[in-house]
C-alpha positions in Angstrom: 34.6 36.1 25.3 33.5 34.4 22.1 31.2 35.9 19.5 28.1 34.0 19.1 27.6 32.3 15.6 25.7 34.1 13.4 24.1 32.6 10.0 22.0 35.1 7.9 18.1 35.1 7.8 19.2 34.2 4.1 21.0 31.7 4.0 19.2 29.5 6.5 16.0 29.4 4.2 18.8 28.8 1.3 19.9 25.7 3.0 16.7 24.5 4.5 15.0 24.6 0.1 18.6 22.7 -0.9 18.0 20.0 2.1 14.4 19.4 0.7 14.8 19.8 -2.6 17.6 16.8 -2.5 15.7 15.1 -0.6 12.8 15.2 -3.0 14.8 14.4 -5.9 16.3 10.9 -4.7 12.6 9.6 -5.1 11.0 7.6 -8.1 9.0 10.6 -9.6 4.6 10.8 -9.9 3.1 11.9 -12.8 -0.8 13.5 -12.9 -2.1 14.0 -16.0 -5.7 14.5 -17.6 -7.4 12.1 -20.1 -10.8 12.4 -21.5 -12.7 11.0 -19.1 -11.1 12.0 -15.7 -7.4 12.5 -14.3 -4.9 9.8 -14.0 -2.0 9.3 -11.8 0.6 7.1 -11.9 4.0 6.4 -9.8 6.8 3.8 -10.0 6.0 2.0 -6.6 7.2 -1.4 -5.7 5.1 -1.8 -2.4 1.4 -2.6 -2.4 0.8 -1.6 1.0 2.4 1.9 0.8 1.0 4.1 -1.4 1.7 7.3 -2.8 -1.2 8.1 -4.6 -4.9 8.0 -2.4 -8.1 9.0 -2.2 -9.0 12.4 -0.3 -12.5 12.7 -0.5 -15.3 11.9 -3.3 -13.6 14.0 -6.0 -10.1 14.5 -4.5 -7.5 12.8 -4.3 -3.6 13.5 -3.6 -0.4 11.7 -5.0 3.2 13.2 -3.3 6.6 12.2 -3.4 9.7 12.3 -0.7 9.6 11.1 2.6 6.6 8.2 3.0 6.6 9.2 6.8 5.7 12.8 6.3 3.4 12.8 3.5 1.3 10.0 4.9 0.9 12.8 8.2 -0.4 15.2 5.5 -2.4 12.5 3.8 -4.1 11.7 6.8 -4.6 15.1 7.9 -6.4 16.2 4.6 -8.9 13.1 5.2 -9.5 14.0 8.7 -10.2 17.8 7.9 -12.4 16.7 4.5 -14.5 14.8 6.3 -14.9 17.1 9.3 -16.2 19.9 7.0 -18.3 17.5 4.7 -20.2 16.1 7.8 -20.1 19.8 9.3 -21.4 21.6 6.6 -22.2 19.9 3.1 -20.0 17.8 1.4 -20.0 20.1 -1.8 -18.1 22.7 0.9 -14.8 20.2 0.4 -13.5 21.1 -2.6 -9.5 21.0 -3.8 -8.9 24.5 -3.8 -9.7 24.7 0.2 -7.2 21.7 0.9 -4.5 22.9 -1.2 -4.7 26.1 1.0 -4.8 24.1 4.2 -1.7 22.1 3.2 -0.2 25.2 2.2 -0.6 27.4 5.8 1.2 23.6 7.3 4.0 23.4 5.1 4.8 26.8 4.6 4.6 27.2 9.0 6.8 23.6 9.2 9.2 25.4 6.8 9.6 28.6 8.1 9.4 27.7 11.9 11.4 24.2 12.9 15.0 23.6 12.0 14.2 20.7 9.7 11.5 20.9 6.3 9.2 18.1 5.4 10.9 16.6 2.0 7.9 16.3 0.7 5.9 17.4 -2.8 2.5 17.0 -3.2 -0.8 17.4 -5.5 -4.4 17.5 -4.7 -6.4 17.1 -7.8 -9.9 17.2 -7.6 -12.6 16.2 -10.9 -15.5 18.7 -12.3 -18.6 18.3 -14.1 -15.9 18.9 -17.2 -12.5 18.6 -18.7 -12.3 22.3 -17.8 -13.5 22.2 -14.1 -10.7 19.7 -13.3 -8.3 21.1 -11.0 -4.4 20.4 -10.1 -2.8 22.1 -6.8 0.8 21.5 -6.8 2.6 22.2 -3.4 5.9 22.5 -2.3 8.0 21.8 0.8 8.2 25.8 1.6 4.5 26.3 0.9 4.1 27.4 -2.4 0.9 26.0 -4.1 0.8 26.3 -8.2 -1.9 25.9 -10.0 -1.7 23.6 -13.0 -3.0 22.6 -16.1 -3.1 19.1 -17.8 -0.3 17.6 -16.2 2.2 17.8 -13.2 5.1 15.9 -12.8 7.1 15.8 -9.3 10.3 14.1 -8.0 13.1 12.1 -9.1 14.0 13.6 -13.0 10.2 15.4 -12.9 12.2 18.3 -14.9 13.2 16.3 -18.0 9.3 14.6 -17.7 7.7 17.9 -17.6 9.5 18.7 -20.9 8.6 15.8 -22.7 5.3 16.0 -21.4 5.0 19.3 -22.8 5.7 18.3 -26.2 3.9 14.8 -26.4 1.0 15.2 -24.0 -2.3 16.4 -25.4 -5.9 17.4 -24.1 -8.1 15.1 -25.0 -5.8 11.7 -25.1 -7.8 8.8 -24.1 -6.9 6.6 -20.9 -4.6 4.1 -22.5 -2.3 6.6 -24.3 -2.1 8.4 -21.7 -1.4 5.7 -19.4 1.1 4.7 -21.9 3.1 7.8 -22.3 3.5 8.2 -18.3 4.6 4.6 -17.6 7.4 5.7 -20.9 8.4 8.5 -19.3 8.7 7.5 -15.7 10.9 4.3 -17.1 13.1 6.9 -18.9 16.5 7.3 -16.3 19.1 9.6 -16.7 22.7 8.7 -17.6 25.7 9.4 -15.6 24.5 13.3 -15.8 25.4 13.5 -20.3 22.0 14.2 -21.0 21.2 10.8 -22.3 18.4 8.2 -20.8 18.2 4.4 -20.8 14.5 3.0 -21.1 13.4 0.7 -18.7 10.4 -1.7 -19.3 7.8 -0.7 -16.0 5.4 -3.5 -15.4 2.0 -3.3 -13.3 4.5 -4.9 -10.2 6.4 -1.5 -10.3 3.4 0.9 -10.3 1.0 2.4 -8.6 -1.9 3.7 -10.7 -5.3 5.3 -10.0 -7.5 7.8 -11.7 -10.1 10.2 -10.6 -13.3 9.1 -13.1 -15.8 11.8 -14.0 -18.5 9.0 -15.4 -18.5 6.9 -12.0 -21.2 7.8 -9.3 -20.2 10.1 -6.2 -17.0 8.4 -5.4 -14.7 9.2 -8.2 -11.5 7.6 -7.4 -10.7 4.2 -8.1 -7.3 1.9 -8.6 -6.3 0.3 -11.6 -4.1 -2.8 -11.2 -3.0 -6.3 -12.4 -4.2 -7.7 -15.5 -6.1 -4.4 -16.5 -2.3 -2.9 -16.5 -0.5 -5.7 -18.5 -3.0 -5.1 -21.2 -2.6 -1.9 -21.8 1.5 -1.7 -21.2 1.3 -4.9 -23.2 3.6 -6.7 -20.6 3.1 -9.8 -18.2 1.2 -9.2 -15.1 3.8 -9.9 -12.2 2.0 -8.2 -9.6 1.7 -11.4 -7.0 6.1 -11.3 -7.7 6.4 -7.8 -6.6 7.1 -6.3 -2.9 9.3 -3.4 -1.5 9.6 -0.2 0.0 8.3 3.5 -1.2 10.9 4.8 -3.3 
């Protein structure tokens, strides 16, 4: 009689965080950072149809990386639930915090109870009254919710951005310099593993950019696109020339 094959409590969860974490990393990375008048996020997307960076509710909104498929289901889910306790209750009960839990219980269960992970990282950001009462949930594919402070960066080389955002990044920064130094360091790629990048030039075609304004009335989040994004890159708009999968 054959003995059953055994694999350690261990070493499943090992290999499930490897299988997600890889999968996270083949992705163009998202970068959420403050600016002085709200919280801006911007990704290196080619398609205008799928987005990785939307609106939640009036103050929230929610940018991931990974699979499209699986963090468009949490996407959704987060709207569905928002507005069920905002038309329940009062829409100041939907706040970032309570989301960020919520997404939490549904990762952490998908992790820990079916054989495959979501590959997905996410961040629900919601605005306050002030620079202080701004508020950045990151979540992972097991679960685990961080809370940050002036900037996340997620997927693709998100380590090497977080480092220079740590040195470059400051509070305060106004929207164009900020815009600025995420669309330098998303365009900055890694070679062949030395240690050494090669700048690429990211135009409005190859981005997906939004920001969460504290000055605009109740709905906070709005797009920025096109010609408004040439200007400040200081690039050609070739938006109508662009078209492609999420990456």
């Amino acid at each position: 009689m054959s003995m059953p094959f055994y694999v350690s409590p261990e070493q499943v969860i090992k290999d499930k965080a490897d299988y997600a974490r890889k999968g996270i990393a083949r992705g163009r990375s998202v970068v959420v950072l403050q600016y002085d008048q709200g919280l801006l996020f911007v990704a290196e997307n080619r398609s205008r149809a799928l987005h990785k960076i939307s609106e939640i509710y009036d103050r929230i909104a929610f940018a991931a990386v990974g699979k499209y498929n699986e963090f468009e289901n949490l996407r959704v889910a987060g709207v569905r639930l928002a507005d069920l306790r905002g038309y329940s209750y009062d829409r100041r009960d939907v706040t970032g915090r309570s989301l960020a839990n919520a997404y939490a219980q549904t990762l952490g269960t998908i992790f820990t109870e079916t054989q495959k992970p979501y590959e997905v990282e996410i961040v629900v950001a919601e605005i306050g009254e002030t620079v202080h009462d701004d508020q950045l949930y990151r979540l992972t594919f097991d679960g685990s919710v961080a809370d940050e402070h002036g900037f996340v960066a997620m997927g693709g080389n998100a380590d090497q951005i977080t480092a220079a955002l740590r040195e470059r990044w400051s509070e305060g920064m106004g929207f164009d310099a900020a815009l600025r130094l995420a669309v330098e360091l998303l365009g900055q790629t890694p070679v062949n593993g030395s240690g050494e990048t090669e700048q690429r030039v990211l135009t409005p075609g190859q981005l997906e950019v939004a920001v969460l304004e504290r000055q605009r009335p109740r709905r906070k989040f709005r797009r920025v696109a096109g010609q408004r994004l040439a200007d400040v890159l200081g690039v050609a708009d070739d938006t109508e020339e662009s078209g492609g999968e999420v990456q």
